[in-house]
N, C-alpha and C positions, 0 to 999 in steps of 0.2 A: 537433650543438649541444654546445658543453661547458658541464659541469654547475656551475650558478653556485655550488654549492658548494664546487667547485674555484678560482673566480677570488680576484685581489687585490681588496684594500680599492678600489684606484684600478680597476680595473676592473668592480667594481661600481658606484662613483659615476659613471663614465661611462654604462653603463646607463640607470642609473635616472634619468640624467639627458633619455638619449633616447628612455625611454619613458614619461617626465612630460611631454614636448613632443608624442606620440602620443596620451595620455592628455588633456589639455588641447583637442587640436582634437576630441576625441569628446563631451567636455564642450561644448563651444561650439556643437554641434549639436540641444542642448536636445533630443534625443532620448526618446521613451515606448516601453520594450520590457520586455513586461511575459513573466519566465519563473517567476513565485512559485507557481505550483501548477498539477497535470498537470489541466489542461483541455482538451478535446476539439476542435479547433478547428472552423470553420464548414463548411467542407468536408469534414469528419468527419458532423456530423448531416447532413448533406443526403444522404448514402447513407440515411437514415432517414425523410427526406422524408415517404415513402409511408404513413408510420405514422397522417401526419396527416389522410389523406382519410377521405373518409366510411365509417365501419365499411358491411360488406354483411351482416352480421344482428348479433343482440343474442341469440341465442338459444343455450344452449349444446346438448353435444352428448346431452345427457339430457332434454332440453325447459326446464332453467333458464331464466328471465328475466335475464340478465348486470345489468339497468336496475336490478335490487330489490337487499332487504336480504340477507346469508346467505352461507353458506360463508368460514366464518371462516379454514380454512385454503388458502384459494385455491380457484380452478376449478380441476378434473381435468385438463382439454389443458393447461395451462400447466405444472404441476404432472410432469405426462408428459413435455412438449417437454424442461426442465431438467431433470429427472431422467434420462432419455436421453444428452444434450449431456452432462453432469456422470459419468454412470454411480452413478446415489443413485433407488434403490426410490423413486419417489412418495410414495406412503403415510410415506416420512418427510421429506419434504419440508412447507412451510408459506412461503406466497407473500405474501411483506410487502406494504408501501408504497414508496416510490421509492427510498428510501434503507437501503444495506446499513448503513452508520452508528447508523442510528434503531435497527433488527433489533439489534444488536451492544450499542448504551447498552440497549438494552430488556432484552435475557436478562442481562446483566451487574446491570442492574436489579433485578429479579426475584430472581436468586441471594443479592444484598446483605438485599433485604426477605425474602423467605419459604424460604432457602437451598434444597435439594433433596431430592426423598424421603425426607424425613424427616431431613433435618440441620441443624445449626442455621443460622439465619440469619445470613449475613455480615457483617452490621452489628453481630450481637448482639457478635462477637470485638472487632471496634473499639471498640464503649463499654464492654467491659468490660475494654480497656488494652492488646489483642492485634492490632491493625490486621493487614487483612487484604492479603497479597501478592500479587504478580505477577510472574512474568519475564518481561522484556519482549530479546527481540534484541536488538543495534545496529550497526549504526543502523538504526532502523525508522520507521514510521508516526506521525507526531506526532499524529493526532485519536486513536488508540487510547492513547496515551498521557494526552491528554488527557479523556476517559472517567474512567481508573483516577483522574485529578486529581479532576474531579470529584466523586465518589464515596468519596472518601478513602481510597483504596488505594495500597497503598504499591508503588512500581515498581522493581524489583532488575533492573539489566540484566545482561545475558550477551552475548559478542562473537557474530557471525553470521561463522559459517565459510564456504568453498565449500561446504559440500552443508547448510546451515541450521546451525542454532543449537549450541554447543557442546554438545555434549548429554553428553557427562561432566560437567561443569557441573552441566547442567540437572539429570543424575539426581541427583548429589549434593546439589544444593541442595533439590531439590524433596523427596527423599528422608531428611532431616535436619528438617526447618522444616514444621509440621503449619498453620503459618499460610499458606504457600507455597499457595495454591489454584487458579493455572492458570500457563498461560502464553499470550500471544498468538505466532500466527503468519500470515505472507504467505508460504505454502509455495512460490508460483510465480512467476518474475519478478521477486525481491519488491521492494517499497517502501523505501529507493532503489537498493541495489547490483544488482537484477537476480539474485538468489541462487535456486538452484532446487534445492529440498531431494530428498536421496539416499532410496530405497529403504529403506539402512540406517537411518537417522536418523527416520523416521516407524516404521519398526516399530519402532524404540527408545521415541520418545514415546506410543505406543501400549499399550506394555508394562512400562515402564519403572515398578518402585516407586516410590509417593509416601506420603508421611506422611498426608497428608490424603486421607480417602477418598473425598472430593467435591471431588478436584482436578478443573479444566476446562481443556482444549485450545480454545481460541478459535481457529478453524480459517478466516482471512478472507482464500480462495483469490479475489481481487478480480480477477486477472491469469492467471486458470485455462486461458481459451483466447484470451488476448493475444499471441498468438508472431508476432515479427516477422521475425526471422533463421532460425530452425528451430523446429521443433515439439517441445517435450522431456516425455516423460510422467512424470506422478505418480502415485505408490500412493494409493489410496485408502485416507483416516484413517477414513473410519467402517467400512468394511470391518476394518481393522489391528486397531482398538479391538473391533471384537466377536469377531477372532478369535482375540485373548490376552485374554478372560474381561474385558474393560474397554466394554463396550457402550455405555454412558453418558460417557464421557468427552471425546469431542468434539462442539463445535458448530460446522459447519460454514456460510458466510458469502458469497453470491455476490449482485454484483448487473450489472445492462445499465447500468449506470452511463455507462460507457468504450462502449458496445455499440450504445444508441439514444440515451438522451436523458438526459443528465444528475439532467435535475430534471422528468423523466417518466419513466422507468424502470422497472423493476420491481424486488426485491431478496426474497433467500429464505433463511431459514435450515433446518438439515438435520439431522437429529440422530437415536438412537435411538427405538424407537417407545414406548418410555416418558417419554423425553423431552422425544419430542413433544409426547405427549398433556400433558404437566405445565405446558408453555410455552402450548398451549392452553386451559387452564384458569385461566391468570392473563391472557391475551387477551381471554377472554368479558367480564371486568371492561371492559375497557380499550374491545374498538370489537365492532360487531356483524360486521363483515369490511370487509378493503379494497378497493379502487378494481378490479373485477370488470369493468371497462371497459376499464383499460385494458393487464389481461392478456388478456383477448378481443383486442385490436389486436395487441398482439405476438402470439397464437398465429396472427392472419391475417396480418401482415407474415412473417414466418420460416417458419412451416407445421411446418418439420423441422428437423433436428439439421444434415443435409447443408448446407441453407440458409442456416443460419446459422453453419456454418465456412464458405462461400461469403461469406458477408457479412465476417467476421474478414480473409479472405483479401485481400477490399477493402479495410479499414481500414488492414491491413499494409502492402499498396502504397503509402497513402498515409505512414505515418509511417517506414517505412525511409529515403527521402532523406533525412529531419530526422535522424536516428540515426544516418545517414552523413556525414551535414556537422557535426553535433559532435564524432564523432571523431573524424574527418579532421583538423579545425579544432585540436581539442587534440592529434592528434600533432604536427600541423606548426607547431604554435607553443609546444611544452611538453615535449616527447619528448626525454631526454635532457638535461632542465635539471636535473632532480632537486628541481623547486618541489613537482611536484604526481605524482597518481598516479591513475587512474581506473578504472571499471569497464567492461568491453565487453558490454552485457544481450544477451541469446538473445532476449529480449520484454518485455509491461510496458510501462513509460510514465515511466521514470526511466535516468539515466545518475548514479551517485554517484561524488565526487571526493573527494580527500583531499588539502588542500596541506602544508606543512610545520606543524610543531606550531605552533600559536598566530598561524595567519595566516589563518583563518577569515572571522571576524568583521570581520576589517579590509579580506581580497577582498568581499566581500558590503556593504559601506557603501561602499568605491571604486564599485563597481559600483552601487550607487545615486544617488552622485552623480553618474555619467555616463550617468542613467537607463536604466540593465538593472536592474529588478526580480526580486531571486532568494527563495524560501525560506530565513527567516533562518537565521543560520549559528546549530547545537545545536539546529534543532528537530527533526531526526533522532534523539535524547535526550531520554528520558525529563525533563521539570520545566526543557526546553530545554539542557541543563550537560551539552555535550562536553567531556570532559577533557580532551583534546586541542587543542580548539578548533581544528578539521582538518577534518570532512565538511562539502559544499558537495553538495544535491541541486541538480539540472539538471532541467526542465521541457522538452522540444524540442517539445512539442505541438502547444501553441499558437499557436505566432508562424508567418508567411509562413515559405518556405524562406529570403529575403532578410534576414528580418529577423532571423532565429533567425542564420544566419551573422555578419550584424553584432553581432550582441547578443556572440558568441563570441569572438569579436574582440576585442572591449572589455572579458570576462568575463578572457581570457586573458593580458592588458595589467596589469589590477589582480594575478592572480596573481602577477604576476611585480617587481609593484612591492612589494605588501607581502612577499614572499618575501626580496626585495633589501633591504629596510628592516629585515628578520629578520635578517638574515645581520649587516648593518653593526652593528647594535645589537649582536649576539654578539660581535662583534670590539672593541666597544667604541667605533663609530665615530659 
């Protein structure tokens, strides 16, 4: 294909000419293809099925009653199963509610209100004119972004390298700025490019001087054992951190979100055993323990750690075709135009695109009017404001294989128009 960056003005207008007459019969098909956020599709929970029959006891493996009040920080077998599966001691583990989300605003919470072992309260720096920071990657996670919104913390982004986050950056900045007090990460697969951070680069953020001495690592390994293409391993942050004198410094973030059930799940946060115990003690406030029901289901649906990369291994089978018909779909209709530029993920549940500067915004509303629903363009950016106005996350999850192909089709149509409509404007046309 030659790169429309290369072509004349007249041969762009031809183009765009015959692919406004391409784009017009996709229109006309009144189309709903909805790819705005990584949802599991239906054939994904039904390998989960099982989850829903009727439990075979209620009783744990201690003589607990699962049905009552208690054990604030989860059952033990569950507690064991993910600690296992993850490679994290138990004992420092704590087994939410459904949502790793909730676990995440909750300790982010927590630290704003009653700050940590004896530090000041994060909130206390904002009203007294010192708002408290954040590095956030990018392109990253738009609810973790929107948390720090929330909460009035202020988000300092940093670019996300092949092996994670710039992390000369990161020491500098975090190493300089005593208001600087964490950083979020999606160390695996991550949230959108598929980026899977190096050896090197977690023993740096593990070790790595900061001003503040109650800097936090938000550690939201979501895609930990998502591997669709190859299985790639990560060092473990809570290990890293206690073994450079930093024991406290990460919280680590996992839920069955993507695993069993969306909005029945389970989710756990993991952290040192001081930590713990501290994040416990502002929980006793909050609930007497959670839903002890229905982590008893998942320790009887999974059993083991084997069982449940068994169950992953299924879920891969089914999302590799989708991951294969997007990218197929964007070589053969984008490769070598020099519109756009994309990522090929190892695993995870995203494909991130990058079109030419300031053609964003304008792919992603074509593509709504020819009903492909995408994740709006900048919500990969922090307060939504891509500089660039260039990242475009991809969703291949949820749609049919048919539909997700179509959907690509028409995704790849608008790149190429606002792309063309970039160029002619630069020319002045």
């Amino acid at each position: 294909m030659k790169k429309f960056t290369e072509a004349s003005s007249a041969e762009l207008k031809t183009m765009l000419r015959e692919l406004q007459e391409r784009y017009d019969a996709f229109c006309a098909q009144n189309l709903k293809l909805n790819m705005a956020r990584g949802k599991p599709a239906p054939s994904q929970l039904d390998l989960s099925a099982p989850l829903m029959d009727k439990m075979n006891a209620y009783t744990l493996e201690d003589g607990t009653d699962a049905r009552n009040y208690g054990i604030l920080e989860g059952i033990p077998e569950c507690r064991r199963l993910f600690g296992e599966t993850l490679g994290i001691a138990p004992e420092q583990i704590i087994i939410g509610g459904n949502s790793s989300l909730n676990v995440m605003f909750d300790t982010l919470s927590f630290l704003c209100l009653f700050g940590t072992h004896g530090s000041m309260p994060w909130h206390y720096h904002k009203y007294s004119g010192h708002p408290v920071k954040f590095l956030c990657p990018v392109p990253g996670y738009d609810r973790h972004f929107k948390i720090c919104e929330e909460l009035g913390i202020e988000m300092i982004p940093v670019p996300l390298l092949d092996d994670g986050p710039d992390i000369e950056m990161v020491k500098k900045l975090a190493g300089e700025d005593p208001y600087i007090k964490g950083i979020w990460c999606v160390p695996l697969h991550s949230n959108p490019q598929g980026v899977c951070y190096s050896d090197p680069v977690v023993e740096q953020l593990a070790s790595m001087e900061t001003a503040a001495e109650d800097f936090r690592i938000f550690w939201d390994n979501a895609y930990g054992i998502h591997h669709i293409y190859e299985e790639v391993p990560l060092k473990n942050i809570l290990d890293a951190c206690s073994h450079f004198h930093n024991p406290d410094r990460a919280y680590y973030f996992f839920s069955t979100s993507k695993i069993s059930f969306p909005g029945a799940g389970i989710a756990l946060t993991a952290s040192s055993l001081d930590n713990i115990k501290e994040l416990k003690k502002h929980m006793s406030a909050q609930t007497i323990g959670h839903d002890k029901l229905n982590q008893l289901r998942h320790v009887q649906f999974f059993k083991s750690k084997e069982n449940l990369k068994h169950h992953m291994e299924l879920l891969a089978k089914q999302l590799r075709p989708k991951f294969d018909a997007v990218l197929d779909k964007l070589e053969s209709n984008l490769e070598g135009s020099g519109l756009a530029k994309w990522s090929h993920p190892k695993g995870g549940y995203f494909v991130s695109l990058d079109t030419m500067p300031g053609c964003a915004k304008r792919t992603v509303e074509l593509a709504k009017q020819a009903g492909v629903i995408m994740t709006e363009a900048g919500a990969t950016y922090p307060y939504g404001k891509d500089p660039l106005d260039s990242n475009i996350r991809i969703a291949p999850t949820y749609p049919t294989l048919g539909e997700l192909e179509q959907a690509i089709d028409i995704f790849t149509v608008c790149i190429q128009i606002a792309g063309i409509e970039k160029l002619l404007n630069s020319k002045g046309e």
